[in-house]
Backbone as ProteinMPNN parsed JSONL, in Angstrom:
{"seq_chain_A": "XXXXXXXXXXXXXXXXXXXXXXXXXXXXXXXXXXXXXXXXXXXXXXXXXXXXXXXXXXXXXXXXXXXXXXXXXXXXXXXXXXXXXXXXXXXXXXXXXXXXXXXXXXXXXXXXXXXXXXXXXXXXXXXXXXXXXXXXXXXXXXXXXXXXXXXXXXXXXXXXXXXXXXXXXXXXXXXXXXXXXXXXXXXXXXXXXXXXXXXXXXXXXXXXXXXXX", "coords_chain_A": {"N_chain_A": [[121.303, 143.469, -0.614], [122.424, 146.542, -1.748], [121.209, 150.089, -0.7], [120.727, 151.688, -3.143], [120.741, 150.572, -5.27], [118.8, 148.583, -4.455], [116.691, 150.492, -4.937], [116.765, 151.222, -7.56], [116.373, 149.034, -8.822], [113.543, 148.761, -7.785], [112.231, 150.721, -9.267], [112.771, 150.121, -11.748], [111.105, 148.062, -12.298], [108.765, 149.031, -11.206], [108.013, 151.586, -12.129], [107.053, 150.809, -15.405], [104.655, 149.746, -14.375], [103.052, 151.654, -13.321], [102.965, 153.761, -15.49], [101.011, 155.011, -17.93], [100.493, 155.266, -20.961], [99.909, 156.74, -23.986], [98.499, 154.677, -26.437], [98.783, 153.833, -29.934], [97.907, 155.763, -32.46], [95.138, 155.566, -34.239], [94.266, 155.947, -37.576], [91.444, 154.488, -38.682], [88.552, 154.602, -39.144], [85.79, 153.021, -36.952], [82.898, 150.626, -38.317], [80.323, 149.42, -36.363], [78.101, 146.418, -35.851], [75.776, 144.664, -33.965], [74.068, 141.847, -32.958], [72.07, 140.511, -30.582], [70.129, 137.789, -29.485], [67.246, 135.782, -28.323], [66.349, 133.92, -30.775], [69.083, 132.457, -31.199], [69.862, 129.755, -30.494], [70.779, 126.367, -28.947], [68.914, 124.984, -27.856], [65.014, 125.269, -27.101], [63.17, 127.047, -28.479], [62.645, 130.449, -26.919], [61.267, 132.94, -25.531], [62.112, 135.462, -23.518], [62.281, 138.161, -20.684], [64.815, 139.647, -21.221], [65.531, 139.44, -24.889], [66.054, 140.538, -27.064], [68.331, 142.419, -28.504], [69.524, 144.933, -30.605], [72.155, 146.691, -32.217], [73.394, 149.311, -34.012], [76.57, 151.003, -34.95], [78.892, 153.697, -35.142], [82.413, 154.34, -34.749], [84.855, 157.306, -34.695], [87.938, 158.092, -36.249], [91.009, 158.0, -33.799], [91.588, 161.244, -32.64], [89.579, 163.179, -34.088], [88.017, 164.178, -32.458], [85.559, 166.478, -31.659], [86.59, 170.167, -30.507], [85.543, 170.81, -28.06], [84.628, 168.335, -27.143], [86.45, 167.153, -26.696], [87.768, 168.496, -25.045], [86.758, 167.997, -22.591], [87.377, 165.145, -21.968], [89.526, 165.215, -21.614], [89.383, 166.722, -19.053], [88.08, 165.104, -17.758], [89.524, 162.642, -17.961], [92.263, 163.019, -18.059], [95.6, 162.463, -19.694], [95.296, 160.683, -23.523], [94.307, 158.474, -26.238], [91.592, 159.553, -28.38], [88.327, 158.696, -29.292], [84.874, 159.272, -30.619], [81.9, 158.603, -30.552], [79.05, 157.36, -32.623], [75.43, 155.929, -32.79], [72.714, 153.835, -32.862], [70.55, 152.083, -31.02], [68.753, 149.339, -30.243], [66.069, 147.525, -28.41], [64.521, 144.432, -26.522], [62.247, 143.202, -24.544], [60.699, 140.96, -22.485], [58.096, 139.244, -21.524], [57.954, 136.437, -18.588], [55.636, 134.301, -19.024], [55.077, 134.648, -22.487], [52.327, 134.109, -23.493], [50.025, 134.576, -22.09], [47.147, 136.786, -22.24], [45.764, 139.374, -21.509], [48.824, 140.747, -20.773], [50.746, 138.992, -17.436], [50.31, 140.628, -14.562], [52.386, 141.305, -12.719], [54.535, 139.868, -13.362], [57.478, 140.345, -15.446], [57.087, 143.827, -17.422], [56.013, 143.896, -20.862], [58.247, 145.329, -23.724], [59.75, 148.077, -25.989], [62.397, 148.941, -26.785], [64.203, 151.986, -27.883], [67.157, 153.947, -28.534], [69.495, 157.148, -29.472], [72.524, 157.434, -29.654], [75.374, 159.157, -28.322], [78.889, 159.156, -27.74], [81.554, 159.094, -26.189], [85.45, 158.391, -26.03], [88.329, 157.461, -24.478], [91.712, 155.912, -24.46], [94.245, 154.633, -22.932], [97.354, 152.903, -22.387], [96.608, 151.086, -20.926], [93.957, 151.02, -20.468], [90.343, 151.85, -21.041], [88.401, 154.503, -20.717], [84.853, 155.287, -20.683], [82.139, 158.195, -21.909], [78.672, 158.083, -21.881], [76.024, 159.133, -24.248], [72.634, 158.969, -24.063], [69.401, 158.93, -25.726], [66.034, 158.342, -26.037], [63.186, 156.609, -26.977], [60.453, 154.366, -24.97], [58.437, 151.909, -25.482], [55.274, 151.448, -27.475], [56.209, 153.173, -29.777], [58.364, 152.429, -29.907], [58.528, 150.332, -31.455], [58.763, 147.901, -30.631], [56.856, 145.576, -30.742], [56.166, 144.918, -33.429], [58.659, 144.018, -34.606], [59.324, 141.861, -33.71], [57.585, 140.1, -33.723], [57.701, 139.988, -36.443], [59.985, 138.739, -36.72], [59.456, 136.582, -35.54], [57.818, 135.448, -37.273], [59.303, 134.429, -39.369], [60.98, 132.421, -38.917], [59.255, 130.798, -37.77], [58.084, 130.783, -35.599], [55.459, 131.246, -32.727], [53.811, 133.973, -32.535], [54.457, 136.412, -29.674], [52.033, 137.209, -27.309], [50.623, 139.469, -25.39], [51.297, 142.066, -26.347], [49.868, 144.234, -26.071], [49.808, 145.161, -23.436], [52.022, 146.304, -23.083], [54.469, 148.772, -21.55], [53.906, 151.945, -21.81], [54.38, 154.827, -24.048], [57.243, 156.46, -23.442], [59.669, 158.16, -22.527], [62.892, 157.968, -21.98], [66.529, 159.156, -20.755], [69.485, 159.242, -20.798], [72.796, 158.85, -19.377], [76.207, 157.649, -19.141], [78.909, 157.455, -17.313], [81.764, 155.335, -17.402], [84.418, 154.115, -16.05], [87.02, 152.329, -14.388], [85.828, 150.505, -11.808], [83.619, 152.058, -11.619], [80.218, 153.259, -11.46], [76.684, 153.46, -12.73], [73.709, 154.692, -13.795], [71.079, 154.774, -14.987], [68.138, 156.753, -16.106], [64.722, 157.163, -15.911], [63.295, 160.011, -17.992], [61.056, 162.113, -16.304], [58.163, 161.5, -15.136], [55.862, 158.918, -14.494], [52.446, 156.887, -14.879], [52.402, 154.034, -13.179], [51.448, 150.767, -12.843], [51.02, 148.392, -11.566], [52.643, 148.915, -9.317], [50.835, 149.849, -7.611], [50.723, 152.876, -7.594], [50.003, 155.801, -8.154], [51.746, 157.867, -8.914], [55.69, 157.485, -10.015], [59.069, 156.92, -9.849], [61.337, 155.677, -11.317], [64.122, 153.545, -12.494], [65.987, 152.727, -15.467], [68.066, 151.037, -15.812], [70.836, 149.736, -13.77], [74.176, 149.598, -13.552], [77.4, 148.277, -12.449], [80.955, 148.08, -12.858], [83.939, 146.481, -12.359], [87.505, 146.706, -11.919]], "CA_chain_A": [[121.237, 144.419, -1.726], [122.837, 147.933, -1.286], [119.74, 150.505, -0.772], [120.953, 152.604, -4.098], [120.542, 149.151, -6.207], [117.075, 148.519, -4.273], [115.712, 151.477, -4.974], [116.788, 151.227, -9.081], [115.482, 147.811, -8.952], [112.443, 149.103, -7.45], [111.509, 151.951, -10.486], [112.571, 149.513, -13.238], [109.966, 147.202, -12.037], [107.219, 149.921, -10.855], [107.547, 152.862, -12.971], [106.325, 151.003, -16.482], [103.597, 149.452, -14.275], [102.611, 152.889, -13.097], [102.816, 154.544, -16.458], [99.948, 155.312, -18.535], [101.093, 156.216, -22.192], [99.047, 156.424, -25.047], [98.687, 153.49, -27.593], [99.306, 154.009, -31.435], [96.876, 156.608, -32.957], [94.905, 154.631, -35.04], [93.624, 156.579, -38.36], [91.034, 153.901, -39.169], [87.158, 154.703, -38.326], [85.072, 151.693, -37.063], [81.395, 150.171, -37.616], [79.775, 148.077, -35.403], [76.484, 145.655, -35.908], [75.852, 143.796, -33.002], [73.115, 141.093, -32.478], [71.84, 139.325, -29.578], [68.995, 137.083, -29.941], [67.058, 134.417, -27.413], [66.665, 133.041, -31.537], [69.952, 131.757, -31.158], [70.061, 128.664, -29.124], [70.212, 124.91, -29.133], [67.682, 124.598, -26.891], [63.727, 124.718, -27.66], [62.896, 128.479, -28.822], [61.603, 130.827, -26.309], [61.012, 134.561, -25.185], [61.801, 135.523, -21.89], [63.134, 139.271, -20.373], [65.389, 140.268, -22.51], [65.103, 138.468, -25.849], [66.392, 140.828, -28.771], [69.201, 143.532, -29.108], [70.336, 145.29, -32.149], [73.404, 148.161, -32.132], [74.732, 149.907, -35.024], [77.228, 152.545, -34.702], [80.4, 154.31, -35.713], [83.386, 155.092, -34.061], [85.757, 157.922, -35.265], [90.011, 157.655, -36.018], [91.629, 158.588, -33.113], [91.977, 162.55, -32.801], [88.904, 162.796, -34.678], [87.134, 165.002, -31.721], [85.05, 167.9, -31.504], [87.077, 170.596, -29.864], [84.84, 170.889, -26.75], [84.712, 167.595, -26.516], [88.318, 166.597, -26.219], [88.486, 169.523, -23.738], [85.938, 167.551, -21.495], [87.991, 164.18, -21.966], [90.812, 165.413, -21.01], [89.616, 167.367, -17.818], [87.867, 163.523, -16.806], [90.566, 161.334, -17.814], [94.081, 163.475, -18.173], [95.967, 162.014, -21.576], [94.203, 159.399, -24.168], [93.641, 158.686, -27.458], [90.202, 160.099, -27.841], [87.119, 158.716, -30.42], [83.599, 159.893, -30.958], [80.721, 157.371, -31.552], [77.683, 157.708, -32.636], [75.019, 154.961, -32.602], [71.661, 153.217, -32.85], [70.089, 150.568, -30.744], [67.102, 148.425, -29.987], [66.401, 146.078, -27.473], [63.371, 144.209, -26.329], [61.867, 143.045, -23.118], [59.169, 140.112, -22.457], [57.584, 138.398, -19.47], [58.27, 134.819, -18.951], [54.927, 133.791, -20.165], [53.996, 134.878, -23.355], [51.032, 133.316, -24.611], [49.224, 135.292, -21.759], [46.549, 137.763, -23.035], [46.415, 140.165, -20.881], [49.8, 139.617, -19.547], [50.795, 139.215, -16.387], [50.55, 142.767, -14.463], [52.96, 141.04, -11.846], [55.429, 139.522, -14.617], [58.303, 141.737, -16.574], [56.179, 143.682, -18.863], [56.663, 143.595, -22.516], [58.837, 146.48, -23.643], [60.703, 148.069, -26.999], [63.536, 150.385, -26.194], [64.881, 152.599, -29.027], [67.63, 154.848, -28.526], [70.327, 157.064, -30.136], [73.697, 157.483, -28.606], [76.54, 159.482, -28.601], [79.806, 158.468, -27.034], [83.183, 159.876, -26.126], [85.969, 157.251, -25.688], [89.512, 157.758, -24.244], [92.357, 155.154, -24.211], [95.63, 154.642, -22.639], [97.663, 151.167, -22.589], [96.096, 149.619, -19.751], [92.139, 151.131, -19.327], [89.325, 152.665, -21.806], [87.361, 155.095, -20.326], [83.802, 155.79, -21.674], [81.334, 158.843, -21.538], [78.092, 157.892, -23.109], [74.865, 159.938, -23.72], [71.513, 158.296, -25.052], [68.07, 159.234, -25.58], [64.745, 157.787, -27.569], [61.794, 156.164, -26.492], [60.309, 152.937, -24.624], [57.062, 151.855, -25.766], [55.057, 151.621, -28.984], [56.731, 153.885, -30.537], [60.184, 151.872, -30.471], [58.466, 149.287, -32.599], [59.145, 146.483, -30.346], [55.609, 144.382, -31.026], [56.172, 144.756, -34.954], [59.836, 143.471, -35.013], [59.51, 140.837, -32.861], [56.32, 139.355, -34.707], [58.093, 139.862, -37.756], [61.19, 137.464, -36.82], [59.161, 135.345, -35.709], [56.873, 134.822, -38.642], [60.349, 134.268, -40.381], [61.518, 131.733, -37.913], [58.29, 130.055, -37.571], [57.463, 130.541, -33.993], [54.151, 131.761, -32.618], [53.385, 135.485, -31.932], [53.639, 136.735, -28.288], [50.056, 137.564, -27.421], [50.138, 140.073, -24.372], [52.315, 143.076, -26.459], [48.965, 144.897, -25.771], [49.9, 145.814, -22.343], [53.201, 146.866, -23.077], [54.804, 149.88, -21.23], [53.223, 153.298, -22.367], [55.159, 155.117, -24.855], [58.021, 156.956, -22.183], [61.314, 159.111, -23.191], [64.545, 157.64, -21.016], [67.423, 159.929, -20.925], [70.737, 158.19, -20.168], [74.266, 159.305, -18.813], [76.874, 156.405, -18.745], [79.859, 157.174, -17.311], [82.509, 154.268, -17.426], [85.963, 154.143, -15.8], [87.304, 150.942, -13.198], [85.224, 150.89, -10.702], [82.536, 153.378, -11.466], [79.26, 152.415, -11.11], [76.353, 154.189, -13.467], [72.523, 154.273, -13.687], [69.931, 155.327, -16.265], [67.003, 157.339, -15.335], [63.252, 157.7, -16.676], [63.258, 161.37, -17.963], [59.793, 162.583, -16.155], [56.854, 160.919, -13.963], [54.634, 158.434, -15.263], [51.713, 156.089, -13.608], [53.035, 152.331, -12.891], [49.556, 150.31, -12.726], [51.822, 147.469, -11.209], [53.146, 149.538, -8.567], [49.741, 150.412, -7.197], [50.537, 153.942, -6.98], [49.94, 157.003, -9.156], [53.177, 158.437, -9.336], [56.415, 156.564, -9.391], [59.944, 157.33, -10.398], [62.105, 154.182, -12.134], [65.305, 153.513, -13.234], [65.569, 151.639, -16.346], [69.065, 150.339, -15.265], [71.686, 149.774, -12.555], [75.322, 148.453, -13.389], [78.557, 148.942, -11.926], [82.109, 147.045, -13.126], [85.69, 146.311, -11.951], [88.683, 145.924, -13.186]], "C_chain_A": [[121.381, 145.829, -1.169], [121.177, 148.645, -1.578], [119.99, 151.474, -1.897], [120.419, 151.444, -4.596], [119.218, 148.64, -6.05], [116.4, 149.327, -5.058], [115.351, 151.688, -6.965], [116.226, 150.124, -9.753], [113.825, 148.109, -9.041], [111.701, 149.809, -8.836], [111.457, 150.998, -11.361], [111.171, 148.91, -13.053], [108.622, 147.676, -12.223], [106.759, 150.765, -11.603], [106.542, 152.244, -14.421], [105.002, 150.446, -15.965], [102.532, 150.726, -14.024], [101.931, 153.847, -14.242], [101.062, 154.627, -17.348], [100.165, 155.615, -20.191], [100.008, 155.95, -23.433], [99.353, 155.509, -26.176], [98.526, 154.437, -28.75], [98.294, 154.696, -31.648], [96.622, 155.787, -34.136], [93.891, 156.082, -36.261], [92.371, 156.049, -39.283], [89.656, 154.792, -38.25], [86.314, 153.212, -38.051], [84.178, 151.225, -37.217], [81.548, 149.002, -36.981], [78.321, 147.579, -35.834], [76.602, 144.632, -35.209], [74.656, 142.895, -32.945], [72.822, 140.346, -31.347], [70.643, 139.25, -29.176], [68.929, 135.828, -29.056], [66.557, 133.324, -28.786], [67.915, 132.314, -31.554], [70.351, 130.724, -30.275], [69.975, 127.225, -29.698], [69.364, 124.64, -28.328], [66.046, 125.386, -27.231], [63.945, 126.877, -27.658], [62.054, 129.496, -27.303], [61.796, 132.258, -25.445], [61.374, 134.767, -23.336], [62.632, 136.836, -21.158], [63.414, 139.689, -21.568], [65.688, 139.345, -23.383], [66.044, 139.195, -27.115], [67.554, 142.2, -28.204], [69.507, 143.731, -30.332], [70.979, 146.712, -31.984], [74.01, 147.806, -33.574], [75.012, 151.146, -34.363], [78.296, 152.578, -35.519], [81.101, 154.834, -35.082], [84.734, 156.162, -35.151], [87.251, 157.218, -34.782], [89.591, 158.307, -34.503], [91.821, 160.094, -32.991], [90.633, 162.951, -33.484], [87.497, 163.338, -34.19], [86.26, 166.185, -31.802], [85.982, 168.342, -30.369], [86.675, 170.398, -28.109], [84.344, 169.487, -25.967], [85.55, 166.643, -26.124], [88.811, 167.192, -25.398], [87.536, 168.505, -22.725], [86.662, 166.251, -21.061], [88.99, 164.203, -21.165], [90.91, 165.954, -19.526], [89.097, 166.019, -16.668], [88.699, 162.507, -17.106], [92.019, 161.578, -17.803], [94.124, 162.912, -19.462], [95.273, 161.016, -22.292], [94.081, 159.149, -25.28], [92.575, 158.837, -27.441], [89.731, 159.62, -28.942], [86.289, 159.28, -29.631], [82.884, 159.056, -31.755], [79.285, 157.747, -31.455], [76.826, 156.447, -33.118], [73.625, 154.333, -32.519], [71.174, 152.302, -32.16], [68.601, 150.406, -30.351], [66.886, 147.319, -29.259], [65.077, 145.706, -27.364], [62.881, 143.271, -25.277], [60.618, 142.019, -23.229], [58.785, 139.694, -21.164], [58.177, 136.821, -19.949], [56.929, 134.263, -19.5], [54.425, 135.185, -20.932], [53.195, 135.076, -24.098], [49.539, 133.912, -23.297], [48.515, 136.862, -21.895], [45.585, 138.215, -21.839], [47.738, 139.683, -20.393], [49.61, 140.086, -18.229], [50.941, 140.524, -15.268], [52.232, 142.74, -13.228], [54.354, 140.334, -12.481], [56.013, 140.587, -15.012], [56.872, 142.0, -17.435], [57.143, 143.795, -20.037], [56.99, 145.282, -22.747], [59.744, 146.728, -24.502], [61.507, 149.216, -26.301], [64.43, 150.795, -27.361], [66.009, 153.72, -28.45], [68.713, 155.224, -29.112], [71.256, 157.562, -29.622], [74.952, 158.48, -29.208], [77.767, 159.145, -27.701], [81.492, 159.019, -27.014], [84.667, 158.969, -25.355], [87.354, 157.806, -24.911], [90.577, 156.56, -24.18], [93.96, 155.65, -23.782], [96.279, 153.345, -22.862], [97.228, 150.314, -21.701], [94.909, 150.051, -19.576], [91.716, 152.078, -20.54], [88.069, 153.496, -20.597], [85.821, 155.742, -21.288], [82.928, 156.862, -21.234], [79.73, 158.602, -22.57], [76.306, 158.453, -22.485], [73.979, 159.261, -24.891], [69.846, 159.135, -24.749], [67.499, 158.854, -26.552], [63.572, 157.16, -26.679], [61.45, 154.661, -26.128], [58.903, 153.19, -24.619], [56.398, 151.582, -26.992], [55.927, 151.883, -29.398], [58.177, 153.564, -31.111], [59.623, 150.757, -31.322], [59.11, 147.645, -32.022], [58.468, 145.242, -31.08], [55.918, 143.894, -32.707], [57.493, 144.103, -35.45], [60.308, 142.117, -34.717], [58.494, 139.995, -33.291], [57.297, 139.039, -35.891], [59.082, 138.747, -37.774], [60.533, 136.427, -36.317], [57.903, 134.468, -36.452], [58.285, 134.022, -39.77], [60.897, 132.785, -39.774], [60.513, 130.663, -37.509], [57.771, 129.579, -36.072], [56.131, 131.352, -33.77], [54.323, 133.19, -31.971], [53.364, 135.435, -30.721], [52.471, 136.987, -28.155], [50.225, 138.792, -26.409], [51.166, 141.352, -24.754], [50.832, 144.533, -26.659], [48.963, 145.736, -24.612], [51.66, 146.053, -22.091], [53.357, 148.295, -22.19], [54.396, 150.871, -21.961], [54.434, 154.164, -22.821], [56.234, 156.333, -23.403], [59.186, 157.123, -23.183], [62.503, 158.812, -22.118], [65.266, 158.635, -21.681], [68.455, 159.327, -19.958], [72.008, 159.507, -20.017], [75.084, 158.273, -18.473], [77.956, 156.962, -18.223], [80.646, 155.686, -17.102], [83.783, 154.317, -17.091], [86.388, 152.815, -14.757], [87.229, 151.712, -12.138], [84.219, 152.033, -10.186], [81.173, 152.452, -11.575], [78.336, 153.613, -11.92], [74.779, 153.584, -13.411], [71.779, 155.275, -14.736], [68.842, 155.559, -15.9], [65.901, 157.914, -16.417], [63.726, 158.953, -17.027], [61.877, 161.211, -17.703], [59.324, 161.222, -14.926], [56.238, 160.06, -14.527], [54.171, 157.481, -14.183], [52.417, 154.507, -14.415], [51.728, 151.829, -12.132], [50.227, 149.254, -11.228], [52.516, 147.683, -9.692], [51.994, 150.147, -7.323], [49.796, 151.837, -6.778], [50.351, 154.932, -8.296], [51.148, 157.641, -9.856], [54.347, 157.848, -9.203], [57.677, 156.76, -10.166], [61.032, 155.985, -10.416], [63.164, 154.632, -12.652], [65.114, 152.537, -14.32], [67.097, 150.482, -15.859], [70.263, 150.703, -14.587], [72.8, 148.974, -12.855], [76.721, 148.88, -12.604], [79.656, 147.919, -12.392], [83.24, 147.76, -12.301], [86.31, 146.096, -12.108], [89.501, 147.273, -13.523]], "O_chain_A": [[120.636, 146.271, -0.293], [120.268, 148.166, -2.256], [119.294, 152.457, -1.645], [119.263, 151.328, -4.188], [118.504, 148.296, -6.992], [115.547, 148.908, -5.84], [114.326, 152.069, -7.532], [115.729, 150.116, -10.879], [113.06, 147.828, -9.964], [110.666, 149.34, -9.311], [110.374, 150.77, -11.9], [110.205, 149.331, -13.69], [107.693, 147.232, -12.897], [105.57, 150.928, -11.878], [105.505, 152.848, -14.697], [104.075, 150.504, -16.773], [101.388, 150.739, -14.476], [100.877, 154.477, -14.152], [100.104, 154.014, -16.877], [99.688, 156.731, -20.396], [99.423, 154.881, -23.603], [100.412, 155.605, -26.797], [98.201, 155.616, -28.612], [97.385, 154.3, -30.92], [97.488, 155.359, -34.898], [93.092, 156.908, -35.82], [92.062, 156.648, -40.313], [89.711, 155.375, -37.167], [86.254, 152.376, -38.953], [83.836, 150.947, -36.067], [82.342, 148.061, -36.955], [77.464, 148.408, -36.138], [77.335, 143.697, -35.534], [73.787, 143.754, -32.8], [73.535, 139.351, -31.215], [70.014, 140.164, -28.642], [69.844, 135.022, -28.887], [66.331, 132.151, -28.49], [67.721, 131.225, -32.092], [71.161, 130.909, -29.366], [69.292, 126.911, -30.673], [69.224, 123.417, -28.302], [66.289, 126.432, -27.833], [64.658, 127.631, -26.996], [60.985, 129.128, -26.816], [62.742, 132.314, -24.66], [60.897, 134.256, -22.323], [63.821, 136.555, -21.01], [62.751, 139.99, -22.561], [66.141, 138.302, -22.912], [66.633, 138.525, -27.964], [67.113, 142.866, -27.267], [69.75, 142.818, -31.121], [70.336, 147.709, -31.657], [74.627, 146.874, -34.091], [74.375, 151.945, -33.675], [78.615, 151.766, -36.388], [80.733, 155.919, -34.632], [85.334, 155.71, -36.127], [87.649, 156.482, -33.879], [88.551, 158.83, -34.103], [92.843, 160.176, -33.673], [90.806, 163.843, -32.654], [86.401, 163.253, -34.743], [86.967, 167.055, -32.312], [86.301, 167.578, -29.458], [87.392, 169.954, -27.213], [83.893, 169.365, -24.828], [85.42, 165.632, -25.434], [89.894, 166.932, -24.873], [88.223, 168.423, -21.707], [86.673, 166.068, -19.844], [89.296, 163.443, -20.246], [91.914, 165.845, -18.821], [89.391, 165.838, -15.487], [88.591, 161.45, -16.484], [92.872, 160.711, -17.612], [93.172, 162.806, -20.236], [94.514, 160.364, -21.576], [93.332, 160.054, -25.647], [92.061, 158.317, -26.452], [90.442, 159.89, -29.91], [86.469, 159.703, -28.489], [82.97, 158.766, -32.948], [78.607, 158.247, -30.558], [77.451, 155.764, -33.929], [73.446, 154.516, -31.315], [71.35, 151.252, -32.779], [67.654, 151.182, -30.221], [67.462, 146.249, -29.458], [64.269, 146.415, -27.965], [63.52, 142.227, -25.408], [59.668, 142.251, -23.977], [59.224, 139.881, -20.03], [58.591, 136.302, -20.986], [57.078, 133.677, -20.573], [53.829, 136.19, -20.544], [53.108, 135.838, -25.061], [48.348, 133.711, -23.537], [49.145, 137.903, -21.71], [44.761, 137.458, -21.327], [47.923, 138.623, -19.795], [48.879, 140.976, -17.795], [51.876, 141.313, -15.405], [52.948, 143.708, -12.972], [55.312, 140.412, -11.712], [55.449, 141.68, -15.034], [56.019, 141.238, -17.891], [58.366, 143.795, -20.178], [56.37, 146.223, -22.252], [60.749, 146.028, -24.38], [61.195, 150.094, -25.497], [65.309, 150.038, -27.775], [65.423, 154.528, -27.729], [69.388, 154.28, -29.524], [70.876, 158.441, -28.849], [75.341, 158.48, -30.376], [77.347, 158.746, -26.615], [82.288, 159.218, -27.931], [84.793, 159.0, -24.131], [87.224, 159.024, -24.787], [89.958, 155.814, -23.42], [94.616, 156.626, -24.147], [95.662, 152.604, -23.627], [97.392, 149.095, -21.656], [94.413, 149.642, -18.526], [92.485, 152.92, -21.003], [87.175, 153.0, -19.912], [85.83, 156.456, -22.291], [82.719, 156.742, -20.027], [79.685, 158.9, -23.763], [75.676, 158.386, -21.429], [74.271, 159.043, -26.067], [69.418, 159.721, -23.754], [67.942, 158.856, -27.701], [63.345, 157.598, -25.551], [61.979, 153.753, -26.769], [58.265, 154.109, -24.106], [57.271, 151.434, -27.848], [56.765, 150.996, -29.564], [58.854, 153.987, -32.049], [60.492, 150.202, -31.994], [59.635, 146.702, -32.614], [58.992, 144.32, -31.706], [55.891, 142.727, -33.097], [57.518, 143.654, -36.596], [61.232, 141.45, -35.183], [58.806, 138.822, -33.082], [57.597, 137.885, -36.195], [59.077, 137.904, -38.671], [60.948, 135.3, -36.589], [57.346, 133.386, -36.268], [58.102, 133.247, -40.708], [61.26, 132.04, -40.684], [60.932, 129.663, -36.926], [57.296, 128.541, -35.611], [55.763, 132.106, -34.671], [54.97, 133.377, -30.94], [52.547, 134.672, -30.207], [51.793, 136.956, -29.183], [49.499, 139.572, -27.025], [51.859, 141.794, -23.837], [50.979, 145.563, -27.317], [48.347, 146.801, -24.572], [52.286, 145.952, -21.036], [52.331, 148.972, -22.128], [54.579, 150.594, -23.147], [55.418, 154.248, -22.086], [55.576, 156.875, -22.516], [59.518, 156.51, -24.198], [62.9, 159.772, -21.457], [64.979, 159.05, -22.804], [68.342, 159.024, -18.771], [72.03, 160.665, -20.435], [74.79, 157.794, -17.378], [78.456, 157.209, -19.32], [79.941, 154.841, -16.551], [84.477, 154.64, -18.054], [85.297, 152.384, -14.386], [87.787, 152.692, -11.645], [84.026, 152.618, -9.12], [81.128, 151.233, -11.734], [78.872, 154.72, -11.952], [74.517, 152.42, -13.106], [72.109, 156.411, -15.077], [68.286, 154.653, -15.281], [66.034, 158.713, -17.343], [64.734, 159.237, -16.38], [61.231, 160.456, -18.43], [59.943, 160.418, -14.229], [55.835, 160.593, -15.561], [54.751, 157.174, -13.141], [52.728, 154.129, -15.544], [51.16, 152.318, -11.156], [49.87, 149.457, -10.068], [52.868, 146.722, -9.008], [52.344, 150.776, -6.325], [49.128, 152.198, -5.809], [50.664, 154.526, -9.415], [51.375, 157.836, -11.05], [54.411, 157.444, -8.043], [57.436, 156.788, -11.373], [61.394, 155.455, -9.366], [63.326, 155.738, -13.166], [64.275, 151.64, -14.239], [66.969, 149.278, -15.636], [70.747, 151.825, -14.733], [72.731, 147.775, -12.585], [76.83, 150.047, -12.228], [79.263, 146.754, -12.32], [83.428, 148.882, -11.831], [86.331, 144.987, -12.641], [90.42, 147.249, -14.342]]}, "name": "protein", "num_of_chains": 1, "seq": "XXXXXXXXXXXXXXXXXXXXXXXXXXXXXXXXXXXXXXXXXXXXXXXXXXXXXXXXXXXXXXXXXXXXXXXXXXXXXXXXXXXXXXXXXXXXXXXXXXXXXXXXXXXXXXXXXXXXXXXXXXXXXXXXXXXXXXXXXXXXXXXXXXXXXXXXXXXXXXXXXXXXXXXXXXXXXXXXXXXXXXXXXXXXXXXXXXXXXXXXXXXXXXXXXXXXX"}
């Protein structure tokens, strides 16, 4: 193969893998209601870690940005179709046993997590990038003990018992970034005592993920 004919071979092939171009501007807005429940199972009912999620949100059309924050998009991802979501969730945390009263201090403790999100999306034809900012409360105050009783008075399973020594009401403050191959972590806002930890002062992440792809 002459090296003019290589080389035209070569681009056809490489360039649209290379490319990046923006998909169709979509003028639709989207909700979301997500569930995920350790009620859902064929197998015998039963609580354990993480047990309950619930997400609503809304994503904007396409274009659909705050100025200042389509300037920020653009200076972390270059071109994109850009949304803006905004969002609700609830999750909920248990030990493996429990029907222990006190629970276990050495066991997950029991734990509601409320927070409300905002979110800044970007797309191209081959990769979504996400920026996502949350804050709300873990503890009482997210209403874990009362929601989680409640489904399962409905459901006919027995009350946890040990949502007495739940985590102490605490304010997380999140920062997600998301792009292939980023890696992202969620951090207590503040100090608090960890009984469990045997120390007075003690600084926690609530979570650690990283993807690829």
């Amino acid at each position: 193969m002459k090296p003019r004919t290589a080389a035209a071979f070569a681009a056809a092939v490489l360039l649209p893998l290379l490319a990046h171009a923006e998909p169709p501007a979509d003028k639709a807005a989207i909700w979301t209601f997500q569930d995920e429940s350790a009620a859902v199972t064929l197998s015998p009912l039963t609580d354990r870690f993480y047990t309950n999620g619930l997400r609503l949100g809304w994503t904007s059309p396409t274009g659909a940005v705050p100025d200042v924050l389509a300037s920020l998009g653009r200076f972390l991802w270059g071109a994109g179709q850009q949304r803006v979501g905004f969002g609700l969730s609830h999750q909920i945390y248990t030990p493996a046993n429990t029907q222990a009263n006190p629970a276990d201090p050495f066991d997950r403790p029991y734990a509601g997590y409320l927070t409300a999100n905002v979110s800044l999306l970007s797309d191209t034809d081959r990769s979504r990038s996400l920026l996502l900012f949350s804050a709300g409360v873990v503890g009482p105050a997210a209403g874990g003990e009362a929601l989680q009783n409640f489904v399962h008075s409905v459901i006919g399973q027995s009350a946890d018992r040990g949502w007495g020594s739940q985590i102490p009401n605490t304010r997380p403050s999140n920062c997600w970034p998301s792009a292939p191959g980023a890696c992202r972590q969620a951090w207590w806002q503040g100090w608090r005592r960890i009984s469990f930890h045997h120390s007075p002062l003690a600084w926690e992440t609530f979570a650690t993920t990283c993807s690829l792809g």
